[in-house]
N, C-alpha and C positions, 0 to 999 in steps of 0.2 A: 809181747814184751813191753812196760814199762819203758818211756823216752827218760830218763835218767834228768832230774836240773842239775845244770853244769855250775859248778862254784861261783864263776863272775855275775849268774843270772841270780844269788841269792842276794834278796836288797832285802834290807830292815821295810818291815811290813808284811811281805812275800805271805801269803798264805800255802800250806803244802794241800792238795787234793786231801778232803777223809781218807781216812784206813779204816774197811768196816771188818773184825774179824770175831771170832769167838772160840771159848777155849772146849774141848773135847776132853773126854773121859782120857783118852790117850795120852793127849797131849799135859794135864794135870798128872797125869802117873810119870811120864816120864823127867819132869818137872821135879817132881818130890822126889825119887828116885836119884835126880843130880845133885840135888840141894841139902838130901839126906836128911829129910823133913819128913817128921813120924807125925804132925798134932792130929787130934784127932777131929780139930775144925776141919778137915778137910776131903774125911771121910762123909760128912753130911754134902758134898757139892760145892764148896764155897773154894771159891779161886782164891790160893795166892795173891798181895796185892803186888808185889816184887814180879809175878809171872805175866800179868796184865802188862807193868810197864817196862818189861824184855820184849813182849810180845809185841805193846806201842812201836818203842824205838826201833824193832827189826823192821816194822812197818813202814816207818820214817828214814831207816837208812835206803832201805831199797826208791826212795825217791830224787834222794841227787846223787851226784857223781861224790862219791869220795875217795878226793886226792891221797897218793903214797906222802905219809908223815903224817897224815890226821889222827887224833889223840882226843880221843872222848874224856874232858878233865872233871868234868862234875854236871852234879845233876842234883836239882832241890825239886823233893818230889812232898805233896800233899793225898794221901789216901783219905777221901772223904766216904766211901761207902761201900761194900761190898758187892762180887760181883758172883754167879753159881756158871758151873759148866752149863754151855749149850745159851746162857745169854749173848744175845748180839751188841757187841761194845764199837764204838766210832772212837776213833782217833784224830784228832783234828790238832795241826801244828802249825806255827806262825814265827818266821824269823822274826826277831826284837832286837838285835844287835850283833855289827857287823863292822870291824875295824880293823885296822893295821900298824901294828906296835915293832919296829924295829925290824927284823925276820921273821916276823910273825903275825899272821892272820889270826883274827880270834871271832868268834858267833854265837851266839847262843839263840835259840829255838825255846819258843815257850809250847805246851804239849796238853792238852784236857782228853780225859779218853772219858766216853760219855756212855749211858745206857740207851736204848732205840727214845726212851722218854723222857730222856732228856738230864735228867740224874747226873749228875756228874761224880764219877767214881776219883779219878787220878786228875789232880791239878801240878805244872811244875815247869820246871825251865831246866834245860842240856848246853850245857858248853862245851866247845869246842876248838882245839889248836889245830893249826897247821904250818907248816913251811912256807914264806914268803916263793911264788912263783916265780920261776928262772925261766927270764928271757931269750929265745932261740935265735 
């Protein structure tokens, strides 16, 4: 199991560990099947770039602790290349901003999911709200 980073330890800089994952015949059907997504791009092998970056940000949540009240508010994503099942994709994340606005915590994560050669598929930044912490 994954040691979880705890919210206080995310500082503007933070690097998160890679996420190395890759998509499966499975996992693209069951994918198209949610999304109710017929094209016929995708009978050739080529991934979704929307499933790459669900598939990122699961990667990325499962690495800090996310507090009750967090609120994933946006996300500005750039699809620079296509990716096929069975390619091995990196996920690499880096806190960039990290403040406190009234009752409220704000962060955003900038996000590049990459091919083994370095290609860069998905570039982009995730923001994020939360609850001002109540002291015990």
């Amino acid at each position: 199991m994954i040691n979880k980073i705890k919210y206080e330890k995310l500082a503007v800089g933070l690097e998160f560990p890679p996420s190395y994952f890759s998509v499966d015949f499975n996992t693209l059907s069951a994918y198209l099947k949610a999304t109710e997504d017929s094209s016929e791009l995708y009978d050739e092998g080529i991934v979704p770039p929307m499933a790459i970056a669900a598939l990122a940000m699961k990667a990325l949540m499962g690495q800090f602790e996310i507090l009750p009240g967090t609120v994933h508010t946006s996300q500005q994503l750039t699809f620079l290349n296509i990716a096929r099942v069975g390619e091995k994709l990196i996920s690499i994340a880096k806190v960039t901003r990290k403040i406190a606005r009234g009752k409220f915590h704000m962060f955003s994560i900038s996000i590049n999911v990459q091919k083994e050669n370095g290609e860069i598929v998905i570039t982009g930044e995730l923001g994020f709200v939360l609850p001002l912490l109540q002291e015990k």
